[in-house]
Residue, then its C-alpha position, 0 to 999 in steps of 0.5 A: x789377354x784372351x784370344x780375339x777373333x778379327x775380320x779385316x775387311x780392305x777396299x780400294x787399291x792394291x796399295x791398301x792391301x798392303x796396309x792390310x797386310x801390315x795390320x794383319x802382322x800386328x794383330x797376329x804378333x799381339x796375339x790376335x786370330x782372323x776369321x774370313x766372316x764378320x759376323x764371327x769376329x770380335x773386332x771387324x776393321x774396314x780399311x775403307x777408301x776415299x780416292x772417287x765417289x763410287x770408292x767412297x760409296x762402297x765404303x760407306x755401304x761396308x760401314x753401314x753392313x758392320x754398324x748392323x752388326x753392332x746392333x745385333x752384337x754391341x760386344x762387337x768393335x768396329x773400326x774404320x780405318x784409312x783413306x775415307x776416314x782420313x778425308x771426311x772423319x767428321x762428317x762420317x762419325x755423325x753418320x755412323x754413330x754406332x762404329x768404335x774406332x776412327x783411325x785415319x792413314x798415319x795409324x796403321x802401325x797402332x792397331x793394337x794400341x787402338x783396338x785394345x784402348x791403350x794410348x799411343x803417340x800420333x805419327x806427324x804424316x801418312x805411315x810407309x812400313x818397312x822391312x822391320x813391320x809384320x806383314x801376313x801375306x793375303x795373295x797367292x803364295x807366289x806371288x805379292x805386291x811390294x809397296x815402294x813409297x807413299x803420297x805424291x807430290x804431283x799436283x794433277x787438278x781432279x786427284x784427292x790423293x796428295x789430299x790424303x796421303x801428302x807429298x811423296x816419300x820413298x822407302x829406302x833402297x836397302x829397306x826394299x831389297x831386304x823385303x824382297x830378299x825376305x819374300x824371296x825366302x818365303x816363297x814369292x816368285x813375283x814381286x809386283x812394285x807400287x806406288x801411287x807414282x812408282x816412276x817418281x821413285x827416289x827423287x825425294x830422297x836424292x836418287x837420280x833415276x832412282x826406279x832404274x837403280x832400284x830394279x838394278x838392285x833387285x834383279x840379283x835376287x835369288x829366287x823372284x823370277x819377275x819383277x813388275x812395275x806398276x803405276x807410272x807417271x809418263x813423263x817420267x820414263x827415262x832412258x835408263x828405265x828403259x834399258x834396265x827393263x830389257x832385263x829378262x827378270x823385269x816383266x816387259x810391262x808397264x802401267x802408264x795412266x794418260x787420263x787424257x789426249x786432249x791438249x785443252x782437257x789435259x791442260x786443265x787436268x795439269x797433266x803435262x802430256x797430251x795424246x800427240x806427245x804420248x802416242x810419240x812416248x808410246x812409239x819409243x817405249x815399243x822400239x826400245x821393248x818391242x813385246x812390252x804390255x802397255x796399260x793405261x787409265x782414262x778418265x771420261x766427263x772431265x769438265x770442259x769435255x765435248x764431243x770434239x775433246x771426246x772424239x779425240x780421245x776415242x781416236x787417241x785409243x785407236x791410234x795407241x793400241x794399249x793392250x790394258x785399259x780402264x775407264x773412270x767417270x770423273x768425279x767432282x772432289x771437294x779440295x780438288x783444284x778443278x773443284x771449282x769448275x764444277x760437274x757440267x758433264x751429266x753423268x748419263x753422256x759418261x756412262x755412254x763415253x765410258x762405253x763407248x771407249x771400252x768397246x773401241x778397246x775391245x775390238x783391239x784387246x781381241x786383235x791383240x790377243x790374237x798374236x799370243x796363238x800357238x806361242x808358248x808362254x811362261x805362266x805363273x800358276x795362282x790356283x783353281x777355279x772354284x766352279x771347276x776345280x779341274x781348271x787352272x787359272x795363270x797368269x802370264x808376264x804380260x798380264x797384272x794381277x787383279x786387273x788384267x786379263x787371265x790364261x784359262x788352262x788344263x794340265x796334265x800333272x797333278x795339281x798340287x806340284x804347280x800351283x805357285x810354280x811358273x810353267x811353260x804354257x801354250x796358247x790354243x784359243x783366245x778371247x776379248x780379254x783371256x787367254x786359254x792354253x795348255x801346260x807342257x813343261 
Protein backbone atom coordinates (compact mmCIF):
# COMPACT_ATOMS: atom_id res chain seq x y z
CA UNK A 1 0.00 0.00 0.00
CA UNK A 2 1.67 3.34 -0.66
CA UNK A 3 2.12 5.42 2.57
CA UNK A 4 -0.92 8.03 3.13
CA UNK A 5 -0.96 11.18 4.87
CA UNK A 6 -4.02 11.38 7.69
CA UNK A 7 -5.08 14.88 9.59
CA UNK A 8 -7.57 13.68 12.26
CA UNK A 9 -9.08 16.51 13.39
CA UNK A 10 -11.33 15.73 17.33
CA UNK A 11 -14.00 18.08 18.94
CA UNK A 12 -15.80 17.65 21.60
CA UNK A 13 -14.88 15.81 24.79
CA UNK A 14 -11.89 14.45 26.36
CA UNK A 15 -14.10 11.27 25.69
CA UNK A 16 -13.48 11.65 21.87
CA UNK A 17 -9.94 12.33 22.34
CA UNK A 18 -9.71 8.84 23.29
CA UNK A 19 -11.36 7.45 20.42
CA UNK A 20 -9.16 9.44 18.45
CA UNK A 21 -6.57 7.94 20.00
CA UNK A 22 -7.84 4.56 19.00
CA UNK A 23 -8.12 5.41 15.26
CA UNK A 24 -4.66 6.91 15.62
CA UNK A 25 -3.33 3.11 16.60
CA UNK A 26 -5.06 1.72 13.79
CA UNK A 27 -4.23 3.81 11.22
CA UNK A 28 -0.36 3.86 12.25
CA UNK A 29 -0.69 -0.34 12.64
CA UNK A 30 -2.12 -0.22 8.63
CA UNK A 31 0.65 1.80 7.84
CA UNK A 32 -0.66 5.18 7.75
CA UNK A 33 1.66 8.61 8.79
CA UNK A 34 -0.13 11.85 10.40
CA UNK A 35 0.28 15.38 9.27
CA UNK A 36 -0.80 18.33 11.98
CA UNK A 37 -2.22 20.19 8.60
CA UNK A 38 -5.32 19.15 6.60
CA UNK A 39 -4.41 20.64 3.60
CA UNK A 40 -1.32 18.01 3.57
CA UNK A 41 -3.44 14.90 4.03
CA UNK A 42 -4.61 12.43 1.99
CA UNK A 43 -7.37 11.68 4.17
CA UNK A 44 -8.61 14.25 6.75
CA UNK A 45 -11.13 12.60 9.55
CA UNK A 46 -13.33 14.79 11.63
CA UNK A 47 -14.26 13.18 14.65
CA UNK A 48 -17.30 15.62 15.12
CA UNK A 49 -19.63 16.04 18.11
CA UNK A 50 -23.42 16.26 18.39
CA UNK A 51 -24.15 16.51 22.49
CA UNK A 52 -25.50 20.70 22.32
CA UNK A 53 -26.18 23.10 19.47
CA UNK A 54 -22.89 25.05 19.72
CA UNK A 55 -20.99 21.51 19.87
CA UNK A 56 -22.80 20.68 16.52
CA UNK A 57 -22.01 23.98 15.02
CA UNK A 58 -18.60 24.09 15.38
CA UNK A 59 -18.72 20.40 13.73
CA UNK A 60 -20.78 21.43 11.26
CA UNK A 61 -18.07 24.65 10.27
CA UNK A 62 -14.97 21.69 10.66
CA UNK A 63 -17.11 19.94 7.57
CA UNK A 64 -17.63 22.62 5.64
CA UNK A 65 -13.70 23.77 6.01
CA UNK A 66 -12.89 20.16 4.72
CA UNK A 67 -15.51 20.08 2.06
CA UNK A 68 -13.63 23.16 0.79
CA UNK A 69 -10.61 21.09 0.65
CA UNK A 70 -12.11 18.49 -1.51
CA UNK A 71 -13.17 21.14 -4.17
CA UNK A 72 -9.40 22.19 -4.17
CA UNK A 73 -8.27 18.60 -4.04
CA UNK A 74 -11.15 15.77 -5.07
CA UNK A 75 -7.88 13.06 -4.50
CA UNK A 76 -8.64 14.14 -0.77
CA UNK A 77 -10.94 11.60 1.32
CA UNK A 78 -12.95 12.90 3.96
CA UNK A 79 -14.58 11.23 6.68
CA UNK A 80 -16.97 12.37 9.21
CA UNK A 81 -16.99 10.25 12.13
CA UNK A 82 -18.76 10.04 15.77
CA UNK A 83 -21.39 11.81 17.88
CA UNK A 84 -22.89 14.15 14.93
CA UNK A 85 -22.83 11.87 12.75
CA UNK A 86 -24.49 9.04 14.69
CA UNK A 87 -27.22 11.55 15.59
CA UNK A 88 -28.32 13.32 12.53
CA UNK A 89 -26.38 11.25 9.46
CA UNK A 90 -29.36 11.79 7.27
CA UNK A 91 -29.87 15.22 7.48
CA UNK A 92 -25.95 16.28 7.34
CA UNK A 93 -25.18 13.72 4.11
CA UNK A 94 -27.69 16.10 2.06
CA UNK A 95 -25.88 19.00 3.39
CA UNK A 96 -22.44 17.96 2.78
CA UNK A 97 -22.45 16.20 -0.19
CA UNK A 98 -18.96 16.38 -1.19
CA UNK A 99 -17.58 14.44 2.49
CA UNK A 100 -16.73 10.59 1.62
CA UNK A 101 -17.20 8.50 4.56
CA UNK A 102 -20.35 8.62 7.32
CA UNK A 103 -19.12 6.39 9.96
CA UNK A 104 -21.09 6.87 13.07
CA UNK A 105 -20.11 5.94 17.04
CA UNK A 106 -20.10 2.12 16.92
CA UNK A 107 -17.13 2.00 13.91
CA UNK A 108 -14.32 3.53 15.29
CA UNK A 109 -12.26 0.24 15.53
CA UNK A 110 -13.01 -0.08 11.44
CA UNK A 111 -11.25 2.49 10.14
CA UNK A 112 -9.08 1.33 8.09
CA UNK A 113 -11.56 -1.16 6.41
CA UNK A 114 -13.81 2.38 5.95
CA UNK A 115 -11.03 4.66 4.52
CA UNK A 116 -9.51 1.64 2.35
CA UNK A 117 -13.26 0.59 1.13
CA UNK A 118 -13.00 -2.87 2.34
CA UNK A 119 -16.40 -4.21 3.94
CA UNK A 120 -16.60 -4.80 7.20
CA UNK A 121 -19.36 -6.46 9.87
CA UNK A 122 -21.27 -3.76 11.74
CA UNK A 123 -21.02 -3.49 15.75
CA UNK A 124 -24.84 -3.85 17.26
CA UNK A 125 -23.76 -0.87 19.88
CA UNK A 126 -21.35 2.11 20.70
CA UNK A 127 -17.85 0.78 20.60
CA UNK A 128 -15.58 0.65 24.21
CA UNK A 129 -11.82 -0.13 23.28
CA UNK A 130 -9.70 -1.93 25.48
CA UNK A 131 -6.51 -2.71 26.63
CA UNK A 132 -5.89 -5.20 23.52
CA UNK A 133 -6.58 -1.70 20.91
CA UNK A 134 -3.88 0.44 19.37
CA UNK A 135 -3.79 3.76 20.84
CA UNK A 136 -1.34 6.71 20.22
CA UNK A 137 -1.21 8.79 22.86
CA UNK A 138 -2.05 12.92 21.51
CA UNK A 139 -1.54 14.46 25.62
CA UNK A 140 1.69 15.28 27.10
CA UNK A 141 3.68 12.36 27.86
CA UNK A 142 2.87 12.57 31.50
CA UNK A 143 0.15 12.50 31.57
CA UNK A 144 -3.44 10.88 29.78
CA UNK A 145 -7.11 10.11 30.38
CA UNK A 146 -8.11 6.53 30.62
CA UNK A 147 -11.80 5.82 29.44
CA UNK A 148 -13.34 3.55 31.73
CA UNK A 149 -17.14 2.92 30.12
CA UNK A 150 -19.42 4.15 27.35
CA UNK A 151 -23.10 5.47 27.25
CA UNK A 152 -25.43 6.22 30.38
CA UNK A 153 -28.05 4.72 31.57
CA UNK A 154 -29.56 7.77 33.09
CA UNK A 155 -32.44 9.29 31.72
CA UNK A 156 -31.84 13.34 32.86
CA UNK A 157 -34.77 14.99 30.30
CA UNK A 158 -32.52 17.77 28.61
CA UNK A 159 -29.27 15.00 27.83
CA UNK A 160 -28.96 13.59 24.17
CA UNK A 161 -26.17 11.43 25.31
CA UNK A 162 -28.01 8.03 26.03
CA UNK A 163 -29.49 9.06 22.35
CA UNK A 164 -26.09 8.68 21.00
CA UNK A 165 -24.22 6.33 22.91
CA UNK A 166 -27.07 3.97 24.42
CA UNK A 167 -27.21 2.39 28.02
CA UNK A 168 -23.99 2.31 30.30
CA UNK A 169 -21.25 -0.39 29.78
CA UNK A 170 -18.33 -0.81 31.96
CA UNK A 171 -14.88 -1.95 30.90
CA UNK A 172 -13.48 -4.83 32.66
CA UNK A 173 -11.80 -4.12 35.93
CA UNK A 174 -8.84 -6.31 34.61
CA UNK A 175 -9.19 -4.75 30.95
CA UNK A 176 -8.38 -1.26 32.89
CA UNK A 177 -5.76 -2.09 35.31
CA UNK A 178 -3.81 -3.81 32.30
CA UNK A 179 -4.13 -0.35 30.32
CA UNK A 180 -2.83 1.40 33.16
CA UNK A 181 0.07 -0.89 33.92
CA UNK A 182 0.54 -0.34 30.01
CA UNK A 183 0.65 3.53 30.36
CA UNK A 184 2.20 3.22 33.45
CA UNK A 185 5.52 1.60 31.26
CA UNK A 186 5.39 4.28 28.89
CA UNK A 187 5.56 6.78 31.10
CA UNK A 188 2.19 8.18 32.30
CA UNK A 189 2.46 9.52 35.77
CA UNK A 190 -1.33 10.64 35.97
CA UNK A 191 -4.18 8.66 34.82
CA UNK A 192 -7.28 10.82 34.81
CA UNK A 193 -10.39 8.46 34.60
CA UNK A 194 -13.67 9.07 32.27
CA UNK A 195 -16.61 8.35 31.64
CA UNK A 196 -19.96 10.03 30.68
CA UNK A 197 -20.81 8.74 34.72
CA UNK A 198 -17.53 7.52 36.23
CA UNK A 199 -19.52 7.20 39.58
CA UNK A 200 -21.89 4.63 37.89
CA UNK A 201 -18.85 2.59 37.05
CA UNK A 202 -19.50 -1.56 37.48
CA UNK A 203 -23.30 -1.52 38.28
CA UNK A 204 -23.80 -3.17 34.88
CA UNK A 205 -21.83 -5.71 35.19
CA UNK A 206 -22.39 -6.76 39.05
CA UNK A 207 -19.95 -4.46 41.07
CA UNK A 208 -21.27 -3.03 44.21
CA UNK A 209 -19.07 -0.01 44.68
CA UNK A 210 -17.51 -0.79 41.62
CA UNK A 211 -15.53 2.80 41.15
CA UNK A 212 -13.93 2.36 44.83
CA UNK A 213 -12.74 -1.35 43.92
CA UNK A 214 -11.71 0.03 40.85
CA UNK A 215 -9.20 2.75 42.23
CA UNK A 216 -8.37 0.24 45.02
CA UNK A 217 -7.02 -1.77 42.18
CA UNK A 218 -5.23 0.79 40.53
CA UNK A 219 -3.52 2.31 43.56
CA UNK A 220 -0.88 -0.42 43.56
CA UNK A 221 0.55 0.51 40.26
CA UNK A 222 3.95 1.22 40.20
CA UNK A 223 4.84 4.29 38.60
CA UNK A 224 1.08 6.47 38.22
CA UNK A 225 1.67 8.89 40.82
CA UNK A 226 -2.01 10.44 40.65
CA UNK A 227 -5.28 9.15 40.04
CA UNK A 228 -7.99 11.56 38.96
CA UNK A 229 -11.67 10.85 38.67
CA UNK A 230 -13.63 12.87 36.76
CA UNK A 231 -17.45 13.01 35.60
CA UNK A 232 -19.35 11.90 38.62
CA UNK A 233 -22.98 11.61 39.23
CA UNK A 234 -23.98 13.27 42.95
CA UNK A 235 -26.06 10.78 44.22
CA UNK A 236 -23.72 8.21 43.61
CA UNK A 237 -20.62 8.99 46.01
CA UNK A 238 -20.96 6.59 48.44
CA UNK A 239 -19.05 6.12 51.65
CA UNK A 240 -16.60 3.69 50.56
CA UNK A 241 -15.68 6.17 47.45
CA UNK A 242 -15.11 8.39 49.92
CA UNK A 243 -12.66 6.48 51.96
CA UNK A 244 -10.58 5.10 49.24
CA UNK A 245 -9.84 8.83 48.20
CA UNK A 246 -8.18 9.66 51.06
CA UNK A 247 -5.44 7.60 49.48
CA UNK A 248 -2.60 9.75 48.95
CA UNK A 249 -2.31 8.33 45.24
CA UNK A 250 -6.15 9.74 44.34
CA UNK A 251 -6.22 13.41 43.69
CA UNK A 252 -8.62 15.08 46.50
CA UNK A 253 -10.89 16.03 43.43
CA UNK A 254 -13.94 15.42 41.92
CA UNK A 255 -16.15 16.60 39.13
CA UNK A 256 -19.72 16.67 40.25
CA UNK A 257 -22.29 18.21 37.53
CA UNK A 258 -25.63 19.56 39.68
CA UNK A 259 -26.82 21.28 36.61
CA UNK A 260 -29.47 22.84 39.13
CA UNK A 261 -30.57 23.82 42.83
CA UNK A 262 -33.80 24.55 42.20
CA UNK A 263 -36.17 21.83 43.17
CA UNK A 264 -39.08 22.47 40.50
CA UNK A 265 -36.17 22.90 37.69
CA UNK A 266 -34.33 19.86 38.83
CA UNK A 267 -37.38 17.94 39.04
CA UNK A 268 -38.14 18.73 35.41
CA UNK A 269 -34.51 18.04 34.65
CA UNK A 270 -34.91 14.47 36.33
CA UNK A 271 -32.08 14.95 38.40
CA UNK A 272 -32.85 13.73 41.85
CA UNK A 273 -30.81 16.18 43.81
CA UNK A 274 -31.77 19.78 44.23
CA UNK A 275 -29.40 22.56 45.78
CA UNK A 276 -30.54 22.09 49.56
CA UNK A 277 -29.48 18.37 49.18
CA UNK A 278 -26.37 19.04 47.35
CA UNK A 279 -24.89 21.62 49.39
CA UNK A 280 -25.49 18.72 52.48
CA UNK A 281 -23.66 16.14 50.07
CA UNK A 282 -21.08 19.12 49.47
CA UNK A 283 -20.70 19.56 53.28
CA UNK A 284 -19.98 15.55 53.75
CA UNK A 285 -17.90 15.38 51.01
CA UNK A 286 -15.47 18.12 52.56
CA UNK A 287 -15.48 16.74 56.57
CA UNK A 288 -14.37 13.26 55.16
CA UNK A 289 -11.46 15.20 52.47
CA UNK A 290 -11.09 18.36 53.94
CA UNK A 291 -8.57 19.92 50.60
CA UNK A 292 -10.89 18.07 47.97
CA UNK A 293 -11.26 20.29 44.74
CA UNK A 294 -15.02 20.34 44.03
CA UNK A 295 -15.98 20.91 40.22
CA UNK A 296 -19.36 21.38 38.74
CA UNK A 297 -21.53 21.98 35.58
CA UNK A 298 -24.35 24.20 35.39
CA UNK A 299 -26.87 24.66 32.91
CA UNK A 300 -28.78 28.30 32.88
CA UNK A 301 -32.24 28.91 30.79
CA UNK A 302 -33.81 25.73 31.39
CA UNK A 303 -37.53 25.72 30.57
CA UNK A 304 -39.54 26.93 33.50
CA UNK A 305 -36.61 29.15 34.70
CA UNK A 306 -37.34 32.54 36.19
CA UNK A 307 -35.93 34.88 38.04
CA UNK A 308 -36.90 33.21 41.65
CA UNK A 309 -35.39 29.51 40.13
CA UNK A 310 -32.61 32.11 38.90
CA UNK A 311 -31.79 33.61 42.17
CA UNK A 312 -31.74 30.24 43.55
CA UNK A 313 -29.27 29.08 41.61
CA UNK A 314 -27.03 32.20 42.01
CA UNK A 315 -27.37 31.87 46.00
CA UNK A 316 -26.67 28.07 45.41
CA UNK A 317 -23.27 29.08 43.99
CA UNK A 318 -22.35 31.38 46.78
CA UNK A 319 -23.36 28.97 49.43
CA UNK A 320 -21.24 25.78 47.73
CA UNK A 321 -18.00 27.61 47.05
CA UNK A 322 -16.90 25.30 44.20
CA UNK A 323 -13.37 25.73 43.33
CA UNK A 324 -14.17 24.85 39.47
CA UNK A 325 -17.34 25.83 37.65
CA UNK A 326 -18.93 25.90 34.27
CA UNK A 327 -21.73 27.23 32.76
CA UNK A 328 -23.99 25.72 29.71
CA UNK A 329 -27.03 27.60 28.07
CA UNK A 330 -29.66 25.04 27.70
CA UNK A 331 -30.29 23.89 24.39
CA UNK A 332 -33.31 22.35 23.03
CA UNK A 333 -32.48 18.79 21.69
CA UNK A 334 -34.79 16.95 19.45
CA UNK A 335 -35.43 13.37 21.05
CA UNK A 336 -35.06 14.89 24.55
CA UNK A 337 -37.67 14.47 27.08
CA UNK A 338 -38.15 18.04 27.75
CA UNK A 339 -38.30 18.51 23.93
CA UNK A 340 -41.75 19.24 24.41
CA UNK A 341 -41.57 21.77 26.60
CA UNK A 342 -39.97 23.96 24.11
CA UNK A 343 -37.15 26.97 24.47
CA UNK A 344 -39.18 29.66 26.21
CA UNK A 345 -36.12 31.45 27.80
CA UNK A 346 -34.64 33.88 25.15
CA UNK A 347 -31.25 33.42 24.57
CA UNK A 348 -30.05 37.03 24.91
CA UNK A 349 -31.52 36.63 29.32
CA UNK A 350 -29.02 33.08 29.22
CA UNK A 351 -26.31 34.65 28.04
CA UNK A 352 -26.72 37.30 30.89
CA UNK A 353 -27.62 34.54 33.51
CA UNK A 354 -24.46 32.75 32.24
CA UNK A 355 -22.62 35.86 33.16
CA UNK A 356 -23.99 36.65 35.89
CA UNK A 357 -23.33 33.19 37.24
CA UNK A 358 -19.29 33.30 36.07
CA UNK A 359 -18.61 36.51 37.82
CA UNK A 360 -20.30 35.36 41.13
CA UNK A 361 -17.59 32.35 40.82
CA UNK A 362 -15.07 34.78 40.03
CA UNK A 363 -15.00 36.44 43.03
CA UNK A 364 -14.70 33.25 44.83
CA UNK A 365 -12.10 31.36 42.61
CA UNK A 366 -10.17 34.34 43.55
CA UNK A 367 -10.64 34.09 47.39
CA UNK A 368 -10.12 30.46 46.86
CA UNK A 369 -6.98 30.69 45.33
CA UNK A 370 -5.94 32.86 47.91
CA UNK A 371 -5.28 29.95 50.38
CA UNK A 372 -2.53 28.12 47.90
CA UNK A 373 0.00 31.53 48.67
CA UNK A 374 3.28 30.35 50.06
CA UNK A 375 2.03 26.79 50.32
CA UNK A 376 4.42 24.40 48.51
CA UNK A 377 2.49 22.39 46.03
CA UNK A 378 3.54 19.37 43.89
CA UNK A 379 3.02 19.99 40.32
CA UNK A 380 2.85 18.22 37.31
CA UNK A 381 5.19 19.81 34.74
CA UNK A 382 3.43 19.61 30.99
CA UNK A 383 5.74 22.08 28.76
CA UNK A 384 6.59 25.55 27.84
CA UNK A 385 4.42 28.40 26.64
CA UNK A 386 4.80 29.09 23.03
CA UNK A 387 4.96 32.92 23.62
CA UNK A 388 8.02 32.23 26.18
CA UNK A 389 9.43 29.54 26.29
CA UNK A 390 11.28 30.43 29.54
CA UNK A 391 8.11 29.73 31.23
CA UNK A 392 6.87 26.67 32.26
CA UNK A 393 3.11 25.91 32.71
CA UNK A 394 1.81 22.90 35.51
CA UNK A 395 -0.41 21.74 36.84
CA UNK A 396 -1.28 20.87 40.43
CA UNK A 397 -3.50 17.83 42.25
CA UNK A 398 -6.35 20.29 42.43
CA UNK A 399 -6.22 21.30 38.88
CA UNK A 400 -7.92 18.88 35.72
CA UNK A 401 -6.22 19.11 32.63
CA UNK A 402 -8.06 21.20 29.48
CA UNK A 403 -10.45 22.81 31.73
CA UNK A 404 -9.24 24.02 35.20
CA UNK A 405 -6.99 26.71 35.84
CA UNK A 406 -2.80 26.61 35.34
CA UNK A 407 0.49 27.33 37.73
CA UNK A 408 2.63 29.78 35.83
CA UNK A 409 6.35 28.83 36.79
CA UNK A 410 9.98 29.59 36.33
CA UNK A 411 12.62 27.22 37.44
CA UNK A 412 15.96 27.34 37.88
CA UNK A 413 17.06 23.77 36.25
CA UNK A 414 17.45 22.97 32.77
CA UNK A 415 14.10 22.45 31.19
CA UNK A 416 14.70 19.26 29.58
CA UNK A 417 15.21 17.32 33.03
CA UNK A 418 11.36 18.29 34.42
CA UNK A 419 9.23 18.27 31.70
CA UNK A 420 6.64 15.34 32.34
CA UNK A 421 8.22 14.93 35.87
CA UNK A 422 6.20 16.42 39.24
CA UNK A 423 7.93 18.67 41.29
CA UNK A 424 7.87 20.59 44.18
CA UNK A 425 6.55 24.17 43.68
CA UNK A 426 5.90 27.00 45.65
CA UNK A 427 3.14 29.51 45.33
CA UNK A 428 4.23 33.61 45.39
CA UNK A 429 1.38 35.07 43.40
CA UNK A 430 -2.40 34.32 42.54
CA UNK A 431 -5.09 35.29 40.11
CA UNK A 432 -9.10 34.56 39.38
CA UNK A 433 -8.26 31.58 37.83
CA UNK A 434 -4.15 30.51 37.85
CA UNK A 435 -1.59 30.10 40.20
CA UNK A 436 2.23 31.40 39.85
CA UNK A 437 5.08 29.87 41.60
CA UNK A 438 8.58 28.69 41.75
CA UNK A 439 10.21 25.24 41.45
CA UNK A 440 12.34 24.03 44.58
CA UNK A 441 12.61 20.71 44.60
Amino acid sequence: MEMKKVALITLGCAKNLVDSEVMLGYLEKAGYTFVARPQEADVVIVNTCGFIRPAKEESAQTLTQASHLKKRDDRKKIVAIGCYVEREKDILQKRFPGIDLWLGVNDFHHIVEAVEGEPFQKSPSCFLYDHSSPRILSTPPGWTYLKISEGCSHQCSFCAIPLIKGSYRSRTLSSIVTEAEILASRGVKEINLISQDSTYYGQDIGLKDGLAALLRHLIPIKDIEWIRVLYGYPEEITNALLEVMQEEKICSYLDLPFQHSHPQITKRMKRAMDGKRALRLIEKIRKKIPDLALRTSLVVGFPGEGKDEFENLINFVREARFDHLGVFTYSREEGTDCFSLGDPVKESVKKRRKEKIMNTQADISFQNNSRYLHQHLEVIIEGTLREDPSQLVGRSRFQAPEVDGVIFLHSPLPLANIVNTIQKVEINAYDIYDLYGNIIG
